[in-house]
TORROMAR-68944 format. One record per residue: x, y, z of N, C-alpha, C in turn; residue number from 1; residue in one letter. Coordinates in steps of 0.05 Angstrom, whole numbers, plus 5000, padded with zeros to 4 digits. Atoms other than C-alpha are relative to their C-alpha. Layout:
N
SITE	n.x	n.y	n.z	ca.x	ca.y	ca.z	c.x	c.y	c.z	num	residuo
SITE	X	Y	Z	X	Y	Z	X	Y	Z	NUM	a
...
//
This chain:
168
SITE	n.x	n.y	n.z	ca.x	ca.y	ca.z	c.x	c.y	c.z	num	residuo
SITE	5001	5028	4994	1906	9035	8104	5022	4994	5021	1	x
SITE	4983	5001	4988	1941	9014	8170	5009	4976	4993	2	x
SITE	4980	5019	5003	1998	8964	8166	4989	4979	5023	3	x
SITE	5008	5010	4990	1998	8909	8189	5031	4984	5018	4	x
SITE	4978	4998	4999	2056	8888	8246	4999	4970	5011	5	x
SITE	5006	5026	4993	2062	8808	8258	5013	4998	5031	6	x
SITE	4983	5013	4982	2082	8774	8324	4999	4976	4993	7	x
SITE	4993	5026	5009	2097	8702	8326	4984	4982	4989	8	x
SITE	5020	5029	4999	2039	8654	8334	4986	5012	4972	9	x
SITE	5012	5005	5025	2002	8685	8274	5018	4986	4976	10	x
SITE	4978	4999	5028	2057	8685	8220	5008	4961	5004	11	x
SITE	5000	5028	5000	2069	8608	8254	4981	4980	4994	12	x
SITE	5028	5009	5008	2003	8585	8242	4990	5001	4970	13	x
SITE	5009	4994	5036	1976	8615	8178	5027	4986	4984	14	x
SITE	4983	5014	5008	2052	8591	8154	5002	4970	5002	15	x
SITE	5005	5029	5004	2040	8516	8175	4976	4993	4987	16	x
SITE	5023	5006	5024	1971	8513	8138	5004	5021	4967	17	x
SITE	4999	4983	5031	2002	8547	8079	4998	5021	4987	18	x
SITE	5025	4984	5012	1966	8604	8074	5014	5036	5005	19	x
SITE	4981	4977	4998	2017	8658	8091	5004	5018	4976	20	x
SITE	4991	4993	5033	2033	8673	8012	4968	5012	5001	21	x
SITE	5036	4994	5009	1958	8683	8009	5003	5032	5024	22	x
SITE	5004	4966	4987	1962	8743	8067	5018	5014	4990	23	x
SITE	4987	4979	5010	2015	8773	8028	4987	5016	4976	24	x
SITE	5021	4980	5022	1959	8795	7981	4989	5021	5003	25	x
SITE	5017	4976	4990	1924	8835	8030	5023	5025	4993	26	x
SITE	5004	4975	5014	1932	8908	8008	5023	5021	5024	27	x
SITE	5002	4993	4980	1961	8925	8080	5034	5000	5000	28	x
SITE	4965	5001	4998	2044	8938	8089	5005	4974	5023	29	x
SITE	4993	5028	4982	2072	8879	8129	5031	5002	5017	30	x
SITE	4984	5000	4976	2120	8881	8190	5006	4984	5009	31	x
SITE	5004	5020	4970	2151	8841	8234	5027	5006	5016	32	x
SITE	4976	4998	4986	2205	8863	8290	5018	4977	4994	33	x
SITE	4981	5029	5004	2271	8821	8285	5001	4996	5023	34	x
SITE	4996	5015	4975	2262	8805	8357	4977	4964	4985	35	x
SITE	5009	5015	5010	2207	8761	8327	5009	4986	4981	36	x
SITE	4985	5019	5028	2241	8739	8259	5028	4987	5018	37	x
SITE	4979	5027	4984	2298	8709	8315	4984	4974	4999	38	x
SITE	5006	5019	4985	2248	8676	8354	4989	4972	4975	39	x
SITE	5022	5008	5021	2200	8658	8284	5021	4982	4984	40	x
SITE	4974	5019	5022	2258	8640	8229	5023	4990	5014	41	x
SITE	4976	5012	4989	2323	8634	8266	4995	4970	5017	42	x
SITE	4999	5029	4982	2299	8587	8320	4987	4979	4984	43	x
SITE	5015	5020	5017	2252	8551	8273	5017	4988	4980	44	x
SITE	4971	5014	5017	2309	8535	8227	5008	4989	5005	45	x
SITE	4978	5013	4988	2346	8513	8277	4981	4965	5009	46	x
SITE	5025	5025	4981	2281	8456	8299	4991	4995	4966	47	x
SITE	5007	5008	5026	2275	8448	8217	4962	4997	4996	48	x
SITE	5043	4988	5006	2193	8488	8223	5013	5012	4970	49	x
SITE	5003	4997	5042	2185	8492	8142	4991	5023	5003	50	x
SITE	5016	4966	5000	2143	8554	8161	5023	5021	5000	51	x
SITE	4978	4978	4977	2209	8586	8192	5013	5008	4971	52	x
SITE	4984	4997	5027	2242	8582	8112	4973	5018	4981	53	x
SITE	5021	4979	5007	2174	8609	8081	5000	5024	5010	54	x
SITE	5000	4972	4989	2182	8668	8129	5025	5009	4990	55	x
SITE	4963	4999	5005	2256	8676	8112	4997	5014	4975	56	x
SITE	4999	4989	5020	2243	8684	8045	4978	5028	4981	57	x
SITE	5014	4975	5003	2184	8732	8045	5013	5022	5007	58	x
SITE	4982	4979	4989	2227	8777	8088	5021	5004	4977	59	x
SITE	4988	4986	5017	2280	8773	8037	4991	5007	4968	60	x
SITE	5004	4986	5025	2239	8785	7979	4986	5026	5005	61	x
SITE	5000	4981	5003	2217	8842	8014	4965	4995	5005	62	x
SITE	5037	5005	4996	2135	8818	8023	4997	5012	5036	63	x
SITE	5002	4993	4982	2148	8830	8097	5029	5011	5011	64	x
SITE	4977	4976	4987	2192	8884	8122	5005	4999	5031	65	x
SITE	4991	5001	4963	2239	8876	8179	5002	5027	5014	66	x
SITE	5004	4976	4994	2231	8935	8219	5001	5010	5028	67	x
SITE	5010	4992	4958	2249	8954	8304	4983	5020	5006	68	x
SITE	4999	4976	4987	2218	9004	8339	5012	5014	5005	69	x
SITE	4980	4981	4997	2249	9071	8339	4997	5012	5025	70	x
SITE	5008	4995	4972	2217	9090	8406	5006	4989	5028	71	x
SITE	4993	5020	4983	2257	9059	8458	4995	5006	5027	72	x
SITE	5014	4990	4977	2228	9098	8521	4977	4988	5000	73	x
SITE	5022	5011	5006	2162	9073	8495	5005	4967	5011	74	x
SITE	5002	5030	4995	2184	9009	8488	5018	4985	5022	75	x
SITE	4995	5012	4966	2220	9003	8559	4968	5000	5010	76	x
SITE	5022	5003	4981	2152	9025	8590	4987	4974	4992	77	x
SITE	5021	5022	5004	2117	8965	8553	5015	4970	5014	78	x
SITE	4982	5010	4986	2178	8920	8580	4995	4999	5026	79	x
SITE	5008	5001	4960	2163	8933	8654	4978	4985	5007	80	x
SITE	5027	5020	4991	2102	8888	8653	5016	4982	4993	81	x
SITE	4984	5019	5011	2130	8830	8663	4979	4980	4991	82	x
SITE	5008	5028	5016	2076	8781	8629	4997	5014	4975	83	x
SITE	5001	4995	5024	2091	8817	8570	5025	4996	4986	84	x
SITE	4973	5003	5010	2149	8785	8527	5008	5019	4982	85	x
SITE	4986	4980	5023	2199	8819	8484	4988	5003	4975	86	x
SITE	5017	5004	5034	2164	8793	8414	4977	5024	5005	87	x
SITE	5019	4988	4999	2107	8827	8441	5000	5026	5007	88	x
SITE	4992	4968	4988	2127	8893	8474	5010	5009	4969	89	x
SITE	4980	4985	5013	2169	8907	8405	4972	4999	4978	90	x
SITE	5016	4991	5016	2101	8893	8365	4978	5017	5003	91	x
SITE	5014	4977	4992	2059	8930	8402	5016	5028	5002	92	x
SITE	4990	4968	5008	2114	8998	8399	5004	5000	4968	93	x
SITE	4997	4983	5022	2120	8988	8327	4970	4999	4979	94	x
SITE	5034	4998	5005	2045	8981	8315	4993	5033	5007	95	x
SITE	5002	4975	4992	2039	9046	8355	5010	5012	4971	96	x
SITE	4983	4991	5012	2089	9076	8324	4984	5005	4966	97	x
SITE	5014	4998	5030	2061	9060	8250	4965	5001	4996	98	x
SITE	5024	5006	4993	1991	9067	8273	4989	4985	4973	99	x
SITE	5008	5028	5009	1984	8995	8253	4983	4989	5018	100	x
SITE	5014	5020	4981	1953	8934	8275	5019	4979	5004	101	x
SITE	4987	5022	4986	1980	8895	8323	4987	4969	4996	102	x
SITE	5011	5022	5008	1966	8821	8294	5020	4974	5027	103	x
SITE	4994	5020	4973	1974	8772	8367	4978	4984	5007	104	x
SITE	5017	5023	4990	1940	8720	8400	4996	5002	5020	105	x
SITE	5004	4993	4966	1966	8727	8472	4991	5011	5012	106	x
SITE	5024	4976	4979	1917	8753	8520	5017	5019	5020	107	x
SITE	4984	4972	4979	1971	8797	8564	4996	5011	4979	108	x
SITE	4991	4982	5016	1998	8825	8501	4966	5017	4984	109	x
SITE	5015	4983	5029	1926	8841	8463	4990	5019	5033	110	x
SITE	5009	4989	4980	1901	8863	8537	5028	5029	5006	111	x
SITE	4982	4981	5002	1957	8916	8536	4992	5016	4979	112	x
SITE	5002	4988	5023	1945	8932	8466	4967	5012	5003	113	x
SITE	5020	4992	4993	1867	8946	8498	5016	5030	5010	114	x
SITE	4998	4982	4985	1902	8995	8550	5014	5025	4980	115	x
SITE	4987	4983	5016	1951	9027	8496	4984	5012	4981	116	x
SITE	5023	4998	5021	1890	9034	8454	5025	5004	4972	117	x
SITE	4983	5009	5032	1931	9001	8396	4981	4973	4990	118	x
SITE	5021	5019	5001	1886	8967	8346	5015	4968	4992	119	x
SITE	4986	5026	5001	1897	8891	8342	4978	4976	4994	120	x
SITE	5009	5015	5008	1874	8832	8318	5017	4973	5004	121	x
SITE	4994	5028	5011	1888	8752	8313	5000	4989	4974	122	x
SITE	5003	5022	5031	1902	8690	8268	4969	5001	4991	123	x
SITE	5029	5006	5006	1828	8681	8271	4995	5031	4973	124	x
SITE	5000	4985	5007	1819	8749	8241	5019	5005	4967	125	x
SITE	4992	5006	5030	1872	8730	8171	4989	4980	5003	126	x
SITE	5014	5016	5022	1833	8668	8161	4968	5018	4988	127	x
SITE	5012	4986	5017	1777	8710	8159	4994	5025	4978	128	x
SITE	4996	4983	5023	1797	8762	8120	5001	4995	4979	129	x
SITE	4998	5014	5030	1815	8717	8067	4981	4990	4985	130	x
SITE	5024	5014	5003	1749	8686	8066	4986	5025	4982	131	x
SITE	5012	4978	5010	1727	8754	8061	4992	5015	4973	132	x
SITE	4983	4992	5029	1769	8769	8002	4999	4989	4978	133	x
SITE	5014	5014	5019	1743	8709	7969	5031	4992	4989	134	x
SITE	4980	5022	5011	1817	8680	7973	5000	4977	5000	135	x
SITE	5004	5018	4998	1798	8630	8003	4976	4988	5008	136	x
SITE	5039	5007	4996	1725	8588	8008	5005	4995	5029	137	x
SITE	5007	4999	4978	1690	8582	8063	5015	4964	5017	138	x
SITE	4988	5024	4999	1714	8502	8071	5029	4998	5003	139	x
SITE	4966	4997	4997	1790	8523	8058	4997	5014	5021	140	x
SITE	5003	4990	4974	1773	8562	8121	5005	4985	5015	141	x
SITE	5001	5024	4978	1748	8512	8164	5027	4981	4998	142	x
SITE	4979	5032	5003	1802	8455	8138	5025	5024	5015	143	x
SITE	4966	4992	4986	1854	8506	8156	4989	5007	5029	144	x
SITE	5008	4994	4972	1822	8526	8226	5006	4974	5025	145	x
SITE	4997	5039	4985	1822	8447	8245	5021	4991	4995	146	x
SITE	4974	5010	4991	1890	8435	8220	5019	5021	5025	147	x
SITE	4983	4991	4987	1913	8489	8258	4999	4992	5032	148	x
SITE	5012	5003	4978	1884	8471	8316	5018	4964	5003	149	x
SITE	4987	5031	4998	1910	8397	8308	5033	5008	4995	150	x
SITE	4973	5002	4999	1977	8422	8293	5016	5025	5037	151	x
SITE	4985	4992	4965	1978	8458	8371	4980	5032	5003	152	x
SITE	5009	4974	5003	1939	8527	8361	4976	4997	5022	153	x
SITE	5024	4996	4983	1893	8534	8415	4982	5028	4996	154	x
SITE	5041	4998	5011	1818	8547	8408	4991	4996	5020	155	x
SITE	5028	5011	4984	1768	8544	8462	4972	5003	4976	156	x
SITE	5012	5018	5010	1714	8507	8442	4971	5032	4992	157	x
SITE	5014	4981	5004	1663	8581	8444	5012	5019	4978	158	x
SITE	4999	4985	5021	1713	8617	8397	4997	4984	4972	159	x
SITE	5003	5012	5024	1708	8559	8350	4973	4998	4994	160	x
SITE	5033	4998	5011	1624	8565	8348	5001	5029	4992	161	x
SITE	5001	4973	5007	1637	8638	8344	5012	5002	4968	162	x
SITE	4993	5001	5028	1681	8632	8277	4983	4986	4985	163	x
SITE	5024	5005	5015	1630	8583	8256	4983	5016	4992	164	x
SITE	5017	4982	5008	1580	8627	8252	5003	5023	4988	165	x
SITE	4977	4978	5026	1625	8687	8220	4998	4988	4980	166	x
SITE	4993	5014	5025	1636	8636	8170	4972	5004	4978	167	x
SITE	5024	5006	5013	1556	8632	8157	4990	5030	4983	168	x
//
């Protein structure tokens, strides 16, 4: 079973609709570089994101393991692109690395994670899992898809008919 290695926007998302505690069910080991747990908990602390204390405390109970990349040649080459940020260069080498899944949103970073042939996935991808898993109904889906979306998560308007129809 590959791990699973977070970058930001998921763990911020699934964490503002709640539903974070619920992916710590999946079966899958859980990651997240501390370049990310800066940007995720520290700065979010500091802007009082509720999500940012939920992450805080998974990490210290140990649900999600802080963890760098030990590959730092690797993870200069991923560095030299420059539309690829730090969060993202350090989850894509320790995805490699743990031949995990890289869980992102950003289209440089998953378009990299194409070229590195590292597998990866989105938020979209833990709400449906959960659905999957029969954590959560098809309705707790949707409501969380639309708050996320109303709380800033961008959606074009074709991946949101496409999850619709996943859903069906």
């Amino acid at each position: 079973m590959k791990p699973f290695v977070f970058d930001a926007t998921p763990l911020i998302y699934i964490g503002k609709v709640n539903l974070l505690e619920t992916v710590m069910l999946f079966p899958e080991g859980k990651y997240i570089p501390k370049s990310v747990y800066r940007e995720v908990v520290e700065e979010g602390k500091k802007r009082g994101k509720p999500e940012a204390f939920l992450i805080e405390k998974l990490v210290k109970n140990d649900a999600l393991k802080l963890r760098n990349p030990a590959d730092m040649r690797y993870l200069d080459s991923l560095r030299e692109n420059p539309k690829i940020h730090a969060g993202d260069a350090d989850v894509l080498a320790l995805a490699q690395e743990l031949n995990g899944i890289a869980l992102m949103d950003d289209e440089e970073a998953r378009g990299m994670a194409e070229i590195e042939g590292i597998e990866h996935h989105g938020t979209v991808y833990l709400l449906l899992r959960m659905k999957k898993m029969e954590l959560i109904s098809k309705d707790e889906t949707i409501a969380a898809l639309n708050e996320m979306i109303r709380m800033g998560w961008r959606c074009s308007t074709e991946l949101y008919a496409e999850i619709l129809i996943a859903l069906k």
